[in-house]
C-alpha positions in Angstrom: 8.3 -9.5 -25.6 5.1 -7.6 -25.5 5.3 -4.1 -24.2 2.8 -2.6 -21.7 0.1 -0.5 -23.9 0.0 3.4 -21.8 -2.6 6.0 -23.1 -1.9 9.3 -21.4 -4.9 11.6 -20.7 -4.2 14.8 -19.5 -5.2 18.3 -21.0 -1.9 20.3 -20.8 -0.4 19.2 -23.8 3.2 19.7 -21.8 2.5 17.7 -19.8 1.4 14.7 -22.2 4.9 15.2 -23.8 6.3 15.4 -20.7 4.8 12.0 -19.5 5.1 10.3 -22.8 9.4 11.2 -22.9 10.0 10.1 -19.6 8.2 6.8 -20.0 10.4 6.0 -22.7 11.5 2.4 -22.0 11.7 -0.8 -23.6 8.8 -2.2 -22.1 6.5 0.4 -22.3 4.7 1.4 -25.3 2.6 4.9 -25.5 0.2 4.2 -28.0 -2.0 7.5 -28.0 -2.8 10.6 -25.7 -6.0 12.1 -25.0 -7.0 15.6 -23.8 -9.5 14.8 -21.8 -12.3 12.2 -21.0 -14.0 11.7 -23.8 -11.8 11.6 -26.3 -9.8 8.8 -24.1 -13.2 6.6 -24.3 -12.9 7.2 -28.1 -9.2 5.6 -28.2 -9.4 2.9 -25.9 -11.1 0.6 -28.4 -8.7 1.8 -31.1 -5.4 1.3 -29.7 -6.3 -1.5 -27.2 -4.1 0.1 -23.8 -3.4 -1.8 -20.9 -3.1 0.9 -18.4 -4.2 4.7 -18.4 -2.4 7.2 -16.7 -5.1 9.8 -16.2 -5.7 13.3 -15.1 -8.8 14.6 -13.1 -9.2 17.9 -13.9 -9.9 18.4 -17.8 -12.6 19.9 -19.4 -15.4 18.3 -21.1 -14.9 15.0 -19.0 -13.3 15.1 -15.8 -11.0 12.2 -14.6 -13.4 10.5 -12.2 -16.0 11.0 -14.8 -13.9 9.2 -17.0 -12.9 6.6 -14.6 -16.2 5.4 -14.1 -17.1 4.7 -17.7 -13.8 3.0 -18.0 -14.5 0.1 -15.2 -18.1 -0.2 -16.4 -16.6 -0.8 -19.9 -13.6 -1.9 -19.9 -13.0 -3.2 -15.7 -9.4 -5.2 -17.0 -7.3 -1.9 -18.0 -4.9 -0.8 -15.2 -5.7 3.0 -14.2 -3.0 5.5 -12.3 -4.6 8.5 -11.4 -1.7 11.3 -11.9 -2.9 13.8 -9.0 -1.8 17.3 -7.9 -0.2 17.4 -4.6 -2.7 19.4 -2.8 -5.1 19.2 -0.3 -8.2 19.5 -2.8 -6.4 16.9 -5.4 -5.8 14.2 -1.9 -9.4 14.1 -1.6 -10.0 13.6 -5.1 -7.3 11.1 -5.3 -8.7 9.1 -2.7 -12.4 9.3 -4.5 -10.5 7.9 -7.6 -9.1 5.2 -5.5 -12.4 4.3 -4.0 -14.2 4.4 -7.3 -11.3 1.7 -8.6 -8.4 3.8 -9.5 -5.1 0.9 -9.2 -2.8 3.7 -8.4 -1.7 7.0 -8.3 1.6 9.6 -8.3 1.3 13.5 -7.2 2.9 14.9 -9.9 2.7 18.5 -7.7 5.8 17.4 -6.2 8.0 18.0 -8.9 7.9 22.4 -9.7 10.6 21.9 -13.4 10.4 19.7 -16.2 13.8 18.2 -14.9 12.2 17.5 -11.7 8.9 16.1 -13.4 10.5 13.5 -15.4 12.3 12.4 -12.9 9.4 11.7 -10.6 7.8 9.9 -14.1 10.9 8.0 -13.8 11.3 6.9 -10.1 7.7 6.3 -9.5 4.8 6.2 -12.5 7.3 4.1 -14.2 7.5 1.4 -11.8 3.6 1.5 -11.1 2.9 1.2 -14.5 5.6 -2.1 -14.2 4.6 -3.2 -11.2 0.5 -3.3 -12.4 1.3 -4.8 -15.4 3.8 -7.2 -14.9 5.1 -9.6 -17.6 5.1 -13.4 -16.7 8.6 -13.7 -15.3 8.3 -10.5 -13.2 6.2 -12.7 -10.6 4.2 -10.4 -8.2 4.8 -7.5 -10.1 7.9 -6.4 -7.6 9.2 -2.8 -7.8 13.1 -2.6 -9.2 15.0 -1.6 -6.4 17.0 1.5 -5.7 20.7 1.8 -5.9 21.8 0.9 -2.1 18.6 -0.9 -1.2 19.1 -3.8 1.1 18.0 -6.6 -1.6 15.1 -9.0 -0.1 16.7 -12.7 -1.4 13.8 -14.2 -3.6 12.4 -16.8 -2.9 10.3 -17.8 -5.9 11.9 -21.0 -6.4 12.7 -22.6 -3.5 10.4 -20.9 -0.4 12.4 -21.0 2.9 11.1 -23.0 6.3 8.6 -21.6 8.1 10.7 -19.4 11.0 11.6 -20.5 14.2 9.1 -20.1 17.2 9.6 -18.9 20.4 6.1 -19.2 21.8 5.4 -23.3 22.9 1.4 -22.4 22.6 -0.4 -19.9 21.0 -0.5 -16.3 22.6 -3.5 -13.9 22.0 -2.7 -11.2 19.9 -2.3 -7.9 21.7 -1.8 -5.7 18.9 -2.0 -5.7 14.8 0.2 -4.0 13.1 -0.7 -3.9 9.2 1.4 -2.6 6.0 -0.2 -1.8 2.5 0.6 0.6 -0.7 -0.9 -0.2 -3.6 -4.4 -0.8 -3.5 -3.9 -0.7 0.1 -6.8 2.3 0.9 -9.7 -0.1 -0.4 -8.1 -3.2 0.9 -8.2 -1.3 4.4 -11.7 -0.3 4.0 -13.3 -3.9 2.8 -11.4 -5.1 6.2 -12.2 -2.6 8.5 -16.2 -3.2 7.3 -16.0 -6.5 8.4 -13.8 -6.0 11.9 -17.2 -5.9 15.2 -17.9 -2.9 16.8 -16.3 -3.9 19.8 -13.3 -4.9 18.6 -10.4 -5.3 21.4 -7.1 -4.6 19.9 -5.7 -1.1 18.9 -4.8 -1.0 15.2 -1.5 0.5 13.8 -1.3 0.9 9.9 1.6 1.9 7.7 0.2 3.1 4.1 2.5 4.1 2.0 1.1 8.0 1.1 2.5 11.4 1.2 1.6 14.2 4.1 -2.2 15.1 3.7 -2.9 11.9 1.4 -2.9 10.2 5.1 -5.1 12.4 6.8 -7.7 12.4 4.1 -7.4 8.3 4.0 -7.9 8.4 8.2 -10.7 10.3 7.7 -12.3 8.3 4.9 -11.3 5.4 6.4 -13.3 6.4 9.7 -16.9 6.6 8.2 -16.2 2.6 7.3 -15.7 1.5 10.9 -17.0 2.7 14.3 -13.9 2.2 15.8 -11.5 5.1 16.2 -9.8 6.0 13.4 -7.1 8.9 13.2 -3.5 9.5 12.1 -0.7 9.0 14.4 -0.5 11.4 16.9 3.3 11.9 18.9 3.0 10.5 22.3 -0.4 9.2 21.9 -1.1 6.0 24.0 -2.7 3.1 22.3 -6.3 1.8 23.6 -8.3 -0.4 22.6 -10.4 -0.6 19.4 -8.1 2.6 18.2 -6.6 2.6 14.4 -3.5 5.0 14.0 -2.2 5.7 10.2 1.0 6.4 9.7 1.2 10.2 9.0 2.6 11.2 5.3 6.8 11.7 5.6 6.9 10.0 9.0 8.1 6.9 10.1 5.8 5.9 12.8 7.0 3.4 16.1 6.1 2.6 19.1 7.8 2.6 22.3 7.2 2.0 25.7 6.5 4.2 28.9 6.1 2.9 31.8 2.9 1.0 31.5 1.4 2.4 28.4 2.5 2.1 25.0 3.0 5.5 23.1 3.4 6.3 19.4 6.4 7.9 18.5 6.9 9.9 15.0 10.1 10.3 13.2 12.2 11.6 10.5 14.4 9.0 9.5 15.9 8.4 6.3 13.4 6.6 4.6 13.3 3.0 3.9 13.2 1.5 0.7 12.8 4.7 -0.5 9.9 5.9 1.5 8.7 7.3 4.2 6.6 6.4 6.5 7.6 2.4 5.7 6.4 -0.9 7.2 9.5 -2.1 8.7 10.1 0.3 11.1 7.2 0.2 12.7 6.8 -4.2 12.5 10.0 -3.9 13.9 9.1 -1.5 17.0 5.9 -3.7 17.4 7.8 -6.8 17.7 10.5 -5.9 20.3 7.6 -4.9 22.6 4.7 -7.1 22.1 7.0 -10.2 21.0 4.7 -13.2 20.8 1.6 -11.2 21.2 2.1 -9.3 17.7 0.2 -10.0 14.9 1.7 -8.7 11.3 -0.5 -8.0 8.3 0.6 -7.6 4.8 -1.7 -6.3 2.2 -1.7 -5.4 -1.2 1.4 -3.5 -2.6 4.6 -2.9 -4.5 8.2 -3.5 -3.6 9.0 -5.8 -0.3 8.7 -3.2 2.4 7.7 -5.4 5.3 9.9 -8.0 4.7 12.4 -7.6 7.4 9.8 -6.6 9.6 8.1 -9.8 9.3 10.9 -11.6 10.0 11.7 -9.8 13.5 7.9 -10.4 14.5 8.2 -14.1 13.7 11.6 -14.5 15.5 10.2 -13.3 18.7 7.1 -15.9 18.1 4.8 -13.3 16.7 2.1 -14.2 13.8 2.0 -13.6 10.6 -1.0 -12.8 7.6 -0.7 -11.8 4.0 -3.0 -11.2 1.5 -3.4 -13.7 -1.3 -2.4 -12.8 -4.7 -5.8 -13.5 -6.4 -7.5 -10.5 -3.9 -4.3 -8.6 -4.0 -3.8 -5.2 -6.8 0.1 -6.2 -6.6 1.4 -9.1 -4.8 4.6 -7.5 -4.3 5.0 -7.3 -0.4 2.7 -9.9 0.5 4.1 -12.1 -1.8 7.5 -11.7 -0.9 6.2 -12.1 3.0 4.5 -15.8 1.3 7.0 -17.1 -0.6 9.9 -16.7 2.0 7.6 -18.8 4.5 6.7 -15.8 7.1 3.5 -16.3 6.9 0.8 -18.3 9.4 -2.0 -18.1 6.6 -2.3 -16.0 3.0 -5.6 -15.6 2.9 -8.2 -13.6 0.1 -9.1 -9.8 1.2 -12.4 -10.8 2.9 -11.1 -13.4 4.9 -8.5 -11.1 6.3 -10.7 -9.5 8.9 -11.7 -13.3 10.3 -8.0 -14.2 11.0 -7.6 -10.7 12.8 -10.4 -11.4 15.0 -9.6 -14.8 15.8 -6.0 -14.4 16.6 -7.5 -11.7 19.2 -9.7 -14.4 21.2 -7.7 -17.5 20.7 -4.6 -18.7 22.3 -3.0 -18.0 25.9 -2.5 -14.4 27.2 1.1 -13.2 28.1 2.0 -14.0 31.6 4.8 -10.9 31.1 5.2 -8.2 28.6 8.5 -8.6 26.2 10.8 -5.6 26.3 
């Protein structure tokens, strides 16, 4: 079995032990460090990696530096951008993940070496799996936690489409869309491509820690003229509004009266974060039944899943992202291959589907819930 090829580049030199002990696993192989930019663009022709796990502040050349010469030269390798957890390394995370950065992992979290390689463990490792996938991991799914409701798989014999409840096609009323990996760019190529005038208000789970999500509203909001803003407790939902999912918070919404409101909460998380997709797919479907529209971008793991399911009981649609366009076709392929979804379609399609599901079909002669 060929092992993934990791060269770490990071300047501390305890933290390049650090991250090269904890990825100590039979299918990964660290085949070199670097401390800093340059010397990385050096090694990469010598010892051939498949993925870099890279740094962004290191003297001489800095990680986006870097990170630019790598996908001019060499646009295959895998990068994960290993960030500090602050408001100054967010913004500069989400600049790496805008100038092609595949990942990343705020190592800030972790303040002991115990601590750190334990957060190597639970989540670069996975990335680095999950990016690089061998052949028979098909759509590069996360490994599960210990106590993790199991999505069934469904790669070799893909389920019926699910039942309908809805005789005719209802006009959408809301979309409710789920991404993690490469889920900031995905969001950005789609919001590009939504009209000005766009009908539908716009909720978004992204799997991202606190200030991560604010930065990503904001960055997100110079690509579209629509509203764009993180989730807001008791804000009412209007037309042409995006809310993201604020970082540690499951997001929902509920009903009052005649408006619909966003409600925040802190819930254990869900397949092992926080905010998740099902929650709020879940929330969406019990109150807009029929009139809900799910969509499932790029990412690890199958968060989603369930909450697919609920939206397609209660006669709700379904899109996914096709693996071709797709960083990891974990969630969205999961969503495919279980037959939840009304149409996989490539990233730049996406937008299309979401506009014609807003002007097609019958509206609802009654709200559901």
């Amino acid at each position: 079995m060929r092992r993934i090829r990791v060269l770490v580049v990071d300047d501390v030199s305890m933290v390049r032990r650090l991250v090269v002990d904890a990825l100590s696993d039979p299918e990964i192989q660290v085949v070199g460090v670097a401390a800093n930019g340059r010397e990385a663009l050096e090694k990469i022709p010598v010892v051939h990696p498949d993925l870099l796990v890279l740094d962004y502040e290191m003297p001489e050349m800095d990680g986006l530096e870097t990170l630019i010469e790598v996908r001019k030269g060499y646009p295959s390798i895998r990068v994960i951008i290993f960030s500090s957890h602050t408001r100054h390394g967010a913004k500069l995370t989400l600049d790496a993940l805008w100038l092609g950065a595949d990942d990343y992992v705020a190592k800030g979290q972790a303040d002991n070496a115990t601590a750190a390689t334990q957060l190597i463990r639970t989540q670069l490792l996975p990335k680095i799996k999950a990016l690089c996938p061998r052949p028979e991991d098909a759509g590069g799914a996360a490994t599960e936690t210990a106590g993790e409701r199991r999505a069934p798989d469904m790669r070799a014999t893909p389920r019926p489409a699910a039942r309908r409840t809805a005789i005719a096609p209802v006009r959408a009323e809301i979309v409710a869309i789920g991404a993690s990996t490469g889920g900031p760019k995905a969001l950005a190529t789609l919001f590009e491509a939504l009209p000005s005038d766009f009908p539908l208000p716009i909720v978004i789970v992204q799997h991202m820690p606190p200030l991560f999500t604010r930065h990503l509203a904001e960055r997100l909001g110079t690509r579209t003229s629509l509203r764009c803003a993180e989730g807001v407790e008791g804000a009412a939902l209007g037309a042409g509004q995006i809310w993201i999912a604020p970082g540690n918070h499951h997001m929902i919404l509920e009903r009052d009266r005649t408006e619909i409101r966003i409600r925040l909460t802190s819930d254990p998380p869900v397949h092992s974060v926080r905010p998740a997709v099902d929650p709020l797919f879940r929330s969406v479907a019990e109150i807009y039944g029929p009139a809900a529209l799910g969509v499932v971008l790029t990412g690890m793991g199958h968060d989603g899943y369930q909450g697919c399911e609920r939206i397609r009981d209660l006669g709700g649609a379904v899109l996914v992202q096709d693996e071709a366009s797709s960083v990891v076709w974990g969630m969205p392929g999961i969503v495919a291959r279980s037959g939840l979804a009304d149409k996989i379609a490539p990233l730049d399609e996406i937008a299309g589907e979401i506009v014609r599901h807003a002007s097609i079909g019958t509206r609802r002669k009654a709200p559901v819930g």
